[in-house]
N, C-alpha and C positions, 0 to 999 in steps of 0.2 A: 405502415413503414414498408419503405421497399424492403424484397428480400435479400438482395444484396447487399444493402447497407446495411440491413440487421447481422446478416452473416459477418460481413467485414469488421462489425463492431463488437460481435460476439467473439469472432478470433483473436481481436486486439488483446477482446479483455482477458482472456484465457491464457494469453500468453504475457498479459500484466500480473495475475493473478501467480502462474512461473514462476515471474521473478520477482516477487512477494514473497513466496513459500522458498522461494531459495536464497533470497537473500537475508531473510528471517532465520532461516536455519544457519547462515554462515555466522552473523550473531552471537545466535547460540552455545553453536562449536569454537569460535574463536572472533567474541566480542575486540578484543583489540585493533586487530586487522580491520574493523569500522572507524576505530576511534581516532587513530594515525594520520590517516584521510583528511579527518577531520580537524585536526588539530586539537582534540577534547583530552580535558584528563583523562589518564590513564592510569588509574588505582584499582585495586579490588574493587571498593564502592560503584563505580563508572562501569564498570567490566560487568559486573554482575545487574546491575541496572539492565543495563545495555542487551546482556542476554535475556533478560526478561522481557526488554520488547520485542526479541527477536523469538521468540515464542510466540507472543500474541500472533505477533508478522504472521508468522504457520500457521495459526488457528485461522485467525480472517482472508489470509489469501487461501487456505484450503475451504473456507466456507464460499467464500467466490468462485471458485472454481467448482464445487459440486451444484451450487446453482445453476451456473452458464451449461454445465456439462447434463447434469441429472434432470433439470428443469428449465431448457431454454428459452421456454415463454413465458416463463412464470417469476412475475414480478418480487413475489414475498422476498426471497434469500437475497436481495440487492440494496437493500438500503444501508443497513449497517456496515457492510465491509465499504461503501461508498463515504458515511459518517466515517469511518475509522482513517481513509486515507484523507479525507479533507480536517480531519483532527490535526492527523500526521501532519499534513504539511504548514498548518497554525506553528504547533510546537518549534519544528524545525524550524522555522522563520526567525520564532521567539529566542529561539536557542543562539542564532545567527547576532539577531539585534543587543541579546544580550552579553554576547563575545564568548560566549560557551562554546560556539562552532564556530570554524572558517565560512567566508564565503561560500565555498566549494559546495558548505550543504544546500545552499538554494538550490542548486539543481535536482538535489531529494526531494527539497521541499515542493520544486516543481512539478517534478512527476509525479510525485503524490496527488498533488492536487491538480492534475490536469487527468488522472487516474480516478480520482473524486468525482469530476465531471463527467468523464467520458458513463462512468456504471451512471450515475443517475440521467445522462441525456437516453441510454439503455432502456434504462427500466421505464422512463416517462413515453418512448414510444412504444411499450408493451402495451395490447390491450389488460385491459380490470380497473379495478379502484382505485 
């Protein structure tokens, strides 16, 4: 892979990885302010839901990001937060088609999953296994 392109691809992802771990955390700290956006219920159930994915968000966007950061050649730490944002953007979808979300979430759903794509075209031009 050129080095260029891998750099280019590595800073994208680092700085997707950002706002992953920040937008997880927002969540978190005040699940509502998601939910509004979106047009979703808004109860405790929904709220608290909702902050529990924005936990995980933290865990896998910080497991990405120690990857790209701690090991930039190194394939291993890339496949699951790549699984986890192309889950996300299933859900989202599903969420959408079943009138849980407004439209608006496609655009989640999309950079999820264009997010999904970009770490595994990453890791596939990594040398190993």
């Amino acid at each position: 892979m050129s080095a260029d392109l891998a750099e280019r691809e590595r800073a994208a992802l680092i700085a997707i990885a950002g706002v992953t771990i920040a937008t997880g955390a927002g969540q978190v700290l005040a699940p509502q302010a998601s939910l509004r956006p979106l047009f979703a219920e808004d109860d405790a159930t929904t709220r608290h839901l909702f902050g529990t994915i924005g936990m995980f968000m933290v865990v896998v966007g910080g497991s990405l990001l120690e990857a790209l950061v701690q090991r930039p050649r190194d394939r291993s730490g890339l496949l699951w937060p790549a699984a986890q944002k192309l889950g996300a953007a299933g859900a989202v979808g599903l969420g959408v088609r079943r009138g849980i979300f407004s439209r608006l979430a496609l655009v989640v759903a999309g950079f999820d999953a264009l997010s999904g794509l970009l770490v595994l075209d990453y890791r596939r031009r990594l040398p190993g296994r």
